[in-house]
TIDOMAR-517076 format. One record per residue (C-alpha): residue number from 1; x, y negated, z; residue in one letter. Coordinates in Angstrom, 1 decimal. Each point is the difference from the previous one (the first is absolute). Layout:
BEGIN
+-----+--------+--------+--------+------+
! pos !     px !     py !     pz ! code !
+-----+--------+--------+--------+------+
! NUM !      X !      Y !      Z !    A !
...
+-----+--------+--------+--------+------+
END
This chain:
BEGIN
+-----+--------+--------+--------+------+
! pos !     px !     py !     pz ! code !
+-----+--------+--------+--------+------+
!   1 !   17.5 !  -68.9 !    1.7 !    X !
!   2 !   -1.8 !    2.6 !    2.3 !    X !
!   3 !    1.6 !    2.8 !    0.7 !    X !
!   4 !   -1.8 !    3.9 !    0.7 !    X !
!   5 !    1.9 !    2.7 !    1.3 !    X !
!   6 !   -2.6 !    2.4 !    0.5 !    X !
!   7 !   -2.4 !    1.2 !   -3.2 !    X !
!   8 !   -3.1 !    1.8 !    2.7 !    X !
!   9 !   -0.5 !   -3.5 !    2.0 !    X !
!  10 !   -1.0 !   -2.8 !   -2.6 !    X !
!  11 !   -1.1 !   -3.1 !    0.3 !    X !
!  12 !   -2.7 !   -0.7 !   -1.9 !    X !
!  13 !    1.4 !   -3.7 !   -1.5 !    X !
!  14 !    3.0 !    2.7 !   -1.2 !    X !
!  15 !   -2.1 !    2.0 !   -1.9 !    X !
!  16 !   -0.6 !   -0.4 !   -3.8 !    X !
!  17 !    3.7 !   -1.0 !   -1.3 !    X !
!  18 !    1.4 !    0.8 !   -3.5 !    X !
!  19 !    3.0 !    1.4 !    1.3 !    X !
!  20 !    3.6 !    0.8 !   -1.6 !    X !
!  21 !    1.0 !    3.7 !    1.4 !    X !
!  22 !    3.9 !    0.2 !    0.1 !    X !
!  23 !    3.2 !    0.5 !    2.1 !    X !
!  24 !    1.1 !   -3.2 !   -1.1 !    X !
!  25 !    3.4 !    0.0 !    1.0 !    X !
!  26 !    1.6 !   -3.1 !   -1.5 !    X !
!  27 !   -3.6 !   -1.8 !   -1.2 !    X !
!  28 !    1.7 !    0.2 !   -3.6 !    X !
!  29 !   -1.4 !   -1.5 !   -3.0 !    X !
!  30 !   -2.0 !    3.6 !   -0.3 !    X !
!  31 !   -1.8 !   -0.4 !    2.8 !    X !
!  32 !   -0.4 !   -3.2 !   -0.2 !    X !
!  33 !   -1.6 !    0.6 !   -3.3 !    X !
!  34 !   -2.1 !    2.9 !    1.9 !    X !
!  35 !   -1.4 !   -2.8 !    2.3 !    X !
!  36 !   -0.9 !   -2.3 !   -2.7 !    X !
!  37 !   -2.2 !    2.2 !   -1.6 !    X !
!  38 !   -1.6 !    0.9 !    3.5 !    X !
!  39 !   -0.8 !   -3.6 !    0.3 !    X !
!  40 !   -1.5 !   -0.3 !   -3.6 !    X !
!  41 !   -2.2 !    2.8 !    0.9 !    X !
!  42 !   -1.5 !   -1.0 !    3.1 !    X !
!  43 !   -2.1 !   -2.6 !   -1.1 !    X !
!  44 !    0.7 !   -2.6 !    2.7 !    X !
!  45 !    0.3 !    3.4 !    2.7 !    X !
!  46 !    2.7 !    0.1 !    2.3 !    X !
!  47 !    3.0 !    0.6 !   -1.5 !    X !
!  48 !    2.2 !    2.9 !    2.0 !    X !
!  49 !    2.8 !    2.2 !    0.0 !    X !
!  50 !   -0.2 !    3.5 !    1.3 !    X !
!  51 !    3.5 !    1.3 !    1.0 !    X !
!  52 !    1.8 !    2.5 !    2.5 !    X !
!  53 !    2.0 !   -0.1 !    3.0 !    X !
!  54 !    2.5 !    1.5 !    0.0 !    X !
!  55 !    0.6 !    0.6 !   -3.3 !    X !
!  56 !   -1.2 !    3.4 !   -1.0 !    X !
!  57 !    3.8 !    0.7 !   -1.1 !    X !
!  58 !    1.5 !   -1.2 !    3.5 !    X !
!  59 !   -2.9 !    2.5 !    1.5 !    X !
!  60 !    0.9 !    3.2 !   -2.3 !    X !
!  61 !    3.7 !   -0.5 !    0.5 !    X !
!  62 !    0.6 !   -2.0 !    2.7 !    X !
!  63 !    4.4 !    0.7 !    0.3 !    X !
!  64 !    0.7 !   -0.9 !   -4.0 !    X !
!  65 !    1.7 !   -3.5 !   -0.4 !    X !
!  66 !   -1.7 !   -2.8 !    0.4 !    X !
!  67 !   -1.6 !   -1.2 !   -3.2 !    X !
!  68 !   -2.7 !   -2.8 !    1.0 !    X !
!  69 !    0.1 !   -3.5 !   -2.1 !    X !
!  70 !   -1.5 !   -1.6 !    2.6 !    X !
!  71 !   -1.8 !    0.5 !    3.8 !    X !
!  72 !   -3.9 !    0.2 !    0.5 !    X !
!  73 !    0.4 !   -3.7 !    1.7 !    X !
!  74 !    1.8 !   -1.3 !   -3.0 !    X !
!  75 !   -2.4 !    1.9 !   -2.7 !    X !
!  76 !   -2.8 !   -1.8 !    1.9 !    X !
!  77 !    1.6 !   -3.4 !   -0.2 !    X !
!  78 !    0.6 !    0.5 !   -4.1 !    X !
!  79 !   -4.2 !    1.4 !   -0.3 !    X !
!  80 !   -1.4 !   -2.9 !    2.4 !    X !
!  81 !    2.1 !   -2.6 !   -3.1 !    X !
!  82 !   -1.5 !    2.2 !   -2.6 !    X !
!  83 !   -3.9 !   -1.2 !    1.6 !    X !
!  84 !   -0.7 !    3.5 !    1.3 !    X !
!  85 !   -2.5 !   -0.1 !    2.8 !    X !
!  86 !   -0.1 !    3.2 !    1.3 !    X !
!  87 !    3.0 !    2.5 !    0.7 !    X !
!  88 !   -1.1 !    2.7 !    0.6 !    X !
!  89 !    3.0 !    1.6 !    1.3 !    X !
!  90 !   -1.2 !    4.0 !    1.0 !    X !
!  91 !    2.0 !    2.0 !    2.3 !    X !
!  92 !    1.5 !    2.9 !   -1.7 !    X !
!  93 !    0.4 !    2.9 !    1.8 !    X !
!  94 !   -1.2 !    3.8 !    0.0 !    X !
!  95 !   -3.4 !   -0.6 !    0.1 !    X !
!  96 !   -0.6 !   -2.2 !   -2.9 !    X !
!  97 !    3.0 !    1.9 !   -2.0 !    X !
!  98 !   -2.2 !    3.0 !    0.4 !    X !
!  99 !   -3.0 !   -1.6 !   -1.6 !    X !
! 100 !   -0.9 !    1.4 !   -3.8 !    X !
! 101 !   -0.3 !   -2.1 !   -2.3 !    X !
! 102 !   -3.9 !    0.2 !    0.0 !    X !
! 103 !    0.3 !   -0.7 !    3.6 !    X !
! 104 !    2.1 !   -2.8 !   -0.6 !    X !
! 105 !   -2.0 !   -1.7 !   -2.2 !    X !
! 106 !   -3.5 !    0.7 !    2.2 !    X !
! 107 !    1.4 !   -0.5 !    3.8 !    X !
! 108 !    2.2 !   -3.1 !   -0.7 !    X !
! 109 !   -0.6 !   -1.6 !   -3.3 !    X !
! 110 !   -3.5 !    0.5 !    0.0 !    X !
! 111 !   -2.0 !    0.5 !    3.7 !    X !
! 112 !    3.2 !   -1.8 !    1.8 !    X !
! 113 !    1.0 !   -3.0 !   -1.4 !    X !
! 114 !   -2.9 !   -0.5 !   -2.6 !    X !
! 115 !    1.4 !   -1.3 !   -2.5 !    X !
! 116 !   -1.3 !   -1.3 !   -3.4 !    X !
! 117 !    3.0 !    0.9 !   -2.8 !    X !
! 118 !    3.1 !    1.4 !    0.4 !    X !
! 119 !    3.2 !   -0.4 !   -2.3 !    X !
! 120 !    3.0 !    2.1 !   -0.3 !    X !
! 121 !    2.9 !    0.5 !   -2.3 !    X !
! 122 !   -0.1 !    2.6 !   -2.7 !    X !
! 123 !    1.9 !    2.6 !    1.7 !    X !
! 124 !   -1.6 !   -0.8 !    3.3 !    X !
! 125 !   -0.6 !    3.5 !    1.7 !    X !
! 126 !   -1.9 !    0.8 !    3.2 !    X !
! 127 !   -1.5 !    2.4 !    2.8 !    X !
! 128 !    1.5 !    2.9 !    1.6 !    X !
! 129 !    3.6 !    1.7 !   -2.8 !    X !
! 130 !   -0.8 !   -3.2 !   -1.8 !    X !
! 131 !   -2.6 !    2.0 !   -1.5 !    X !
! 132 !   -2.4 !   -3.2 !   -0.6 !    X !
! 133 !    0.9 !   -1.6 !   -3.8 !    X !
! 134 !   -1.6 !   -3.4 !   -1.4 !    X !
! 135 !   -2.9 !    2.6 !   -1.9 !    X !
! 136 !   -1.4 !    1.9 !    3.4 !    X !
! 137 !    0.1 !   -4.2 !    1.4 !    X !
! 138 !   -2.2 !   -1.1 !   -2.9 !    X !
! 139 !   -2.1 !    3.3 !    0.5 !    X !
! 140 !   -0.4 !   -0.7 !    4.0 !    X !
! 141 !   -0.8 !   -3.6 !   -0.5 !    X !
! 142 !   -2.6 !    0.7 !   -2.5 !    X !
! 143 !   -1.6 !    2.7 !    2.4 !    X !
! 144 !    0.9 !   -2.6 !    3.3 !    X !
! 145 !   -1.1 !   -3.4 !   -1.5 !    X !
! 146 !    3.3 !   -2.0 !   -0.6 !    X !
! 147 !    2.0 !   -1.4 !   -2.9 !    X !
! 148 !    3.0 !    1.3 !   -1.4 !    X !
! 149 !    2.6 !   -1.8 !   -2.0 !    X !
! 150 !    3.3 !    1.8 !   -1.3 !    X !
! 151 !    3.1 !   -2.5 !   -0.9 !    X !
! 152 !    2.1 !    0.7 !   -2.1 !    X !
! 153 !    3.5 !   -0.1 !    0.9 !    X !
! 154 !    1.9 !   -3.1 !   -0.2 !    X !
! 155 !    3.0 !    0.6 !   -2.7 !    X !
! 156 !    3.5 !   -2.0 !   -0.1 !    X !
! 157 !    3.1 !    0.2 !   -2.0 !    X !
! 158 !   -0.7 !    3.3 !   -1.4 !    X !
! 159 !   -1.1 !    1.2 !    3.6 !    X !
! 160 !   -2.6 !    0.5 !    2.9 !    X !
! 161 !   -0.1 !   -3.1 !    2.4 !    X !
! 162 !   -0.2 !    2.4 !    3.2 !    X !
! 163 !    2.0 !   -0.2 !    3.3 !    X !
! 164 !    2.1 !    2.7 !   -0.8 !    X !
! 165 !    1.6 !   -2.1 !   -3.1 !    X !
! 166 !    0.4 !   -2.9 !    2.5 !    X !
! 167 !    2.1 !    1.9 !    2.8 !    X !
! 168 !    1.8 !    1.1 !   -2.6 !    X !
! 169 !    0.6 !   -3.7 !   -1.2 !    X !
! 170 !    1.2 !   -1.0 !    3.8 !    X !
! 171 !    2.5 !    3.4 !    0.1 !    X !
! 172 !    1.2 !   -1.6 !   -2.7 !    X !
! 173 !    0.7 !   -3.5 !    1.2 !    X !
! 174 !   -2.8 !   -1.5 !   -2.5 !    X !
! 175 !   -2.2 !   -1.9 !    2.3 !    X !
! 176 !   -1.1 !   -2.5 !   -3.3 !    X !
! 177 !   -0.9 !    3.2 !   -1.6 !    X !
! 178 !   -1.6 !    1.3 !    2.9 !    X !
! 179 !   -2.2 !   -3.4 !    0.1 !    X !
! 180 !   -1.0 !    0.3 !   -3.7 !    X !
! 181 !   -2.1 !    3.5 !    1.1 !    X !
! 182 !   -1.0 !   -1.2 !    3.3 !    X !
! 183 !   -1.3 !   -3.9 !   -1.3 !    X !
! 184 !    1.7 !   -1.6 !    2.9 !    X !
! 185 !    3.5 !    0.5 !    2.1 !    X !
! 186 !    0.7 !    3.2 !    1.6 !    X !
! 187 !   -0.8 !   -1.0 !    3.6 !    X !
! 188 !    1.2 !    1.1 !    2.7 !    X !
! 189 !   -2.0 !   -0.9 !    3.3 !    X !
! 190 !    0.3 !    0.4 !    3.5 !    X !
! 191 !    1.5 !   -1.7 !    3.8 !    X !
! 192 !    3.0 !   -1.5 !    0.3 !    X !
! 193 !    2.3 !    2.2 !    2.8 !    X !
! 194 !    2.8 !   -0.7 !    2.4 !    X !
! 195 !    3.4 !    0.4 !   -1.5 !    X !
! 196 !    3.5 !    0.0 !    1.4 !    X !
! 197 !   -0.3 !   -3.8 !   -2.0 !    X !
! 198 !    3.5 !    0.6 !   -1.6 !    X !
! 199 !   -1.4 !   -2.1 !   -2.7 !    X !
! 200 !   -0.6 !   -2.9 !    2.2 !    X !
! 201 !    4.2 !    0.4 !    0.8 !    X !
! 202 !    0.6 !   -0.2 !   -3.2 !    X !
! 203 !   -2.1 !   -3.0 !   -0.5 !    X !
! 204 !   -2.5 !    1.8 !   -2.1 !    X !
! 205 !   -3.3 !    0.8 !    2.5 !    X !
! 206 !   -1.8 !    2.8 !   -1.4 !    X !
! 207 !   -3.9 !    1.5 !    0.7 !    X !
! 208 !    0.4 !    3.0 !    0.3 !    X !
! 209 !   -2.3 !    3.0 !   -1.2 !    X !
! 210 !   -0.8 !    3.7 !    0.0 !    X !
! 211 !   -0.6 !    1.6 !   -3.3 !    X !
! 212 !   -1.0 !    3.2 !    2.0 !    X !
! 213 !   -2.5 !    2.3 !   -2.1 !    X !
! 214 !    0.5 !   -2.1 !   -2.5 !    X !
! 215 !    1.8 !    1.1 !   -3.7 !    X !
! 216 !    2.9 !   -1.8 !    0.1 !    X !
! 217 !    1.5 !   -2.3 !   -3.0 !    X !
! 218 !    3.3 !   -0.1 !   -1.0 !    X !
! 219 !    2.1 !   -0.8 !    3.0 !    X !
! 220 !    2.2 !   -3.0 !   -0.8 !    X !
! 221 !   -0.9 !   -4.2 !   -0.2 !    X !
! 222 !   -3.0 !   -1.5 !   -1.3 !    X !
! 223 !   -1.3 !   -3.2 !   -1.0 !    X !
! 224 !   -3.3 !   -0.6 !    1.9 !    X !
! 225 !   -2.8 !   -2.0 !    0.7 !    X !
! 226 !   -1.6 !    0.2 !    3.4 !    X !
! 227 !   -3.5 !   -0.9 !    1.5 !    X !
! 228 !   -0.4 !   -0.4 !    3.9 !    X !
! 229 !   -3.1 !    1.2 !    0.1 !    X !
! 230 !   -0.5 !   -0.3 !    4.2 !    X !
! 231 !    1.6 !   -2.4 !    2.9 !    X !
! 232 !    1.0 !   -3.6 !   -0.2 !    X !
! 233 !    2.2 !    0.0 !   -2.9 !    X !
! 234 !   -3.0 !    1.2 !   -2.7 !    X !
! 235 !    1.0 !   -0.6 !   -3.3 !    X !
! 236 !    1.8 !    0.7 !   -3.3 !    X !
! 237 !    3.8 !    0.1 !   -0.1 !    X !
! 238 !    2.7 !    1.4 !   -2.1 !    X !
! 239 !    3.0 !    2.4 !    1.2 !    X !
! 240 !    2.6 !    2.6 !   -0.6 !    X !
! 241 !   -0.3 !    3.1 !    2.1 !    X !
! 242 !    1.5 !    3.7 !   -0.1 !    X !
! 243 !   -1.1 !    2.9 !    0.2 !    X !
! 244 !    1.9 !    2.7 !    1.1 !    X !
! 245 !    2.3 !    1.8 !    3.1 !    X !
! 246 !    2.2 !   -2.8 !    0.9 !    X !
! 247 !    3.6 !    2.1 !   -1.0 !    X !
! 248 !    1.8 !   -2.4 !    1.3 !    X !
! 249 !   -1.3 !    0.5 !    3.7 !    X !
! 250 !   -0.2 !    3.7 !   -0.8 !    X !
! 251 !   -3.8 !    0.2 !    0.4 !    X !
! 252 !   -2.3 !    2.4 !   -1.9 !    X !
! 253 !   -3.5 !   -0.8 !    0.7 !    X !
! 254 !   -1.2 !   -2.0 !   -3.4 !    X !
! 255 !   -1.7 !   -3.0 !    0.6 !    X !
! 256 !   -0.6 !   -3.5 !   -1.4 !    X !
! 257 !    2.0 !   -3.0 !    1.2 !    X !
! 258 !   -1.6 !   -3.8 !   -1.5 !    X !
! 259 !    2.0 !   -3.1 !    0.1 !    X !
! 260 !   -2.3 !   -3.0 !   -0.6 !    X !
! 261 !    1.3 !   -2.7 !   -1.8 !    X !
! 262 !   -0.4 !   -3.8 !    1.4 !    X !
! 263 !   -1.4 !    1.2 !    3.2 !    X !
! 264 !    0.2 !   -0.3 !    3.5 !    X !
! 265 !   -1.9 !    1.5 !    2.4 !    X !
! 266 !   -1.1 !    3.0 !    1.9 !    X !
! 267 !   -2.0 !    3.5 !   -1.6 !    X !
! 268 !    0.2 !    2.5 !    2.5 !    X !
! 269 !   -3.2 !    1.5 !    0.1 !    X !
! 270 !   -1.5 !   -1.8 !   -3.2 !    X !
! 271 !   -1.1 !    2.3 !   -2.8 !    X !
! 272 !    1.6 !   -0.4 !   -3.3 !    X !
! 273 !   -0.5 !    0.8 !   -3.5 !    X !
! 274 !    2.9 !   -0.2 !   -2.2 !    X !
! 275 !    0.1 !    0.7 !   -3.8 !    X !
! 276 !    3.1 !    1.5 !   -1.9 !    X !
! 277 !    0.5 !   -2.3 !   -3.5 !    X !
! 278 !    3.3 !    0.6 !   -0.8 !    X !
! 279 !    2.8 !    2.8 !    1.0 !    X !
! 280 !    3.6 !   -1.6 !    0.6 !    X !
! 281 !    1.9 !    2.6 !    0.9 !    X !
! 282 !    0.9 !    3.6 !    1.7 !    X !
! 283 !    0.7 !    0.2 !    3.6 !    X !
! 284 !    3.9 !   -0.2 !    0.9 !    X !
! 285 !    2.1 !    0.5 !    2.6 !    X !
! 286 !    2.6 !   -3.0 !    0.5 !    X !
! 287 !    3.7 !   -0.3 !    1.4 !    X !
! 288 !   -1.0 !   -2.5 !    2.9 !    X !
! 289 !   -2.4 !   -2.2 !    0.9 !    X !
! 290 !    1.4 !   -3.1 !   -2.3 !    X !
! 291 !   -0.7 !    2.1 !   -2.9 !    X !
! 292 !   -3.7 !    0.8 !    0.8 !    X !
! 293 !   -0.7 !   -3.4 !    0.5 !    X !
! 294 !    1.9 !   -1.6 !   -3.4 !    X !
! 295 !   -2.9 !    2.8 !   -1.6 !    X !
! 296 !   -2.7 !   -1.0 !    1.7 !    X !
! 297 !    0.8 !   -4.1 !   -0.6 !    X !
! 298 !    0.3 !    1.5 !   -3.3 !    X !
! 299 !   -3.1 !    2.7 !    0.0 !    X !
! 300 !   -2.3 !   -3.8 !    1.4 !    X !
! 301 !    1.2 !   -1.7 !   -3.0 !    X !
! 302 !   -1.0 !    2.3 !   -2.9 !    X !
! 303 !   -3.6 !    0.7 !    2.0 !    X !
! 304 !   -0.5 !   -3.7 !    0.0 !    X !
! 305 !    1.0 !    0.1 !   -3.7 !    X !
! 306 !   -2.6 !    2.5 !   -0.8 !    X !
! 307 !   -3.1 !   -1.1 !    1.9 !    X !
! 308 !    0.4 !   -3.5 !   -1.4 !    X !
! 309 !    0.0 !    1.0 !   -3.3 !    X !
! 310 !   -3.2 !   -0.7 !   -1.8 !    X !
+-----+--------+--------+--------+------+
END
């Protein structure tokens, strides 16, 4: 997958896509429906995905919590699985925020990236106040010479499939939930960091993780299953890890701490992507050090109880 940051210099070989237009934050079953039709419509063009960075709501309010399913790296990773072959990943900032929708459509859609069709969601909104709706898109590409396809969107359980549904799912402690909007695990993706290897005391070694910018689930145990994605130790394994502040070494930075079951070995600096399946418990403080361990011999058990369920 190709990836263009930059709409005004384009090569010509990434010219001509059908192209999903979308924050795509999460890569849900919506947008992944988004990108299906993008590929039906291209008639054997390239199929691409036309997306910001940073998101337009990290740019307009850039102190409010974080709220982010997923990094730009990781988002990349889940498109490139999809078969999206160019990502075309725009930098948002004042300039192209100031754009009308008019503009939009002419300077980046049009004369800038060149591209054949365009898809967006039903409620997809665009160009400087969100002024731009999915009628002035249809009008502009008419008058500009490209497709346009609206989807409809994707219903479930009564409600919208949309990332806001699904962070709620996570606040919740629902990651199977969560997974029923998004059509796979909620991920989370990133390097493996120094710790104070407490874990490795305790004879449970743990990768440890930021979740920085990130929304973060419900802080307790999960049940997990963990890819390697980079290093010597590549591969699929399953886990338990936490998420939370560590209350009983009175810490308060969240992160996410992964211990891998049935393996040995070294992950400092190897990036990992690990999925939530199942939510075990709350974080708790204990009495002493005996007492966290009994719950995490206890905590390994029930993940490997779960993730070799059928």
């Amino acid at each position: 997958m190709r990836i263009i940051r930059d709409y005004q210099y384009v090569d010509p070989e990434d010219r001509g896509a059908s192209v999903a237009i979308g924050n795509f934050d999460g890569v849900h079953r919506g947008h992944q429906a988004v990108i299906d039709l993008a590929r039906e419509a291209g008639g054997g063009a390239p199929l691409g995905v036309l997306t910001f960075e940073p998101h337009p709501r990290e740019y307009f309010a850039p102190d409010a919590p974080p709220f982010r399913l997923m990094s730009s790296k990781a988002r990349a990773t889940r498109l490139a699985k999809l078969g999206v072959d160019r990502l075309y990943e725009l930098n948002f900032n004042n300039a192209l925020a100031a754009l009308t929708p008019e503009e939009f459509a002419r300077r980046v859609i049009a004369d800038g990236l060149g591209l054949s069709h365009v898809v967006v969601g039903a409620d997809f909104c665009f160009g400087k106040n969100r002024a731009g709706t999915v009628e002035h898109l249809k009008r502009f590409g008419a008058e500009m010479g490209f497709g346009v396809t609206v989807a409809e969107i994707l219903a479930h359980d009564g409600g919208q499939v949309s990332s806001t549904a699904i962070r709620q799912a996570l606040t919740d402690g629902r990651p199977r939930e969560a997974a029923a909007l998004l059509g796979h695990w909620h991920r989370i993706e990133g390097t493996v960091i120094g710790g104070e290897q407490r874990g490795r005391e305790l004879g449970y070694p743990t990768a440890n993780m930021s979740i920085d910018g990130l929304h973060p689930p419900k802080l307790g145990v999960y049940a997990v299953l963990v890819d390697v994605l980079t290093g010597e130790h590549k591969g699929q394994y399953h886990g338990a890890a936490s998420i939370g502040v560590r209350p009983m070494f009175g810490e308060n930075t969240p992160n996410l701490e992964t211990f891998l079951f049935d393996f040995k070995g070294d992950l400092y600096g190897a990036t990992l992507s690990v999925g939530l399946v199942d939510y075990l418990r709350p974080e708790q403080k204990f009495d002493d050090l005996d007492a966290l361990i009994a719950q995490m011999d206890a905590d390994c058990a029930r993940a490997r109880d779960v993730l070799s369920a059928p």
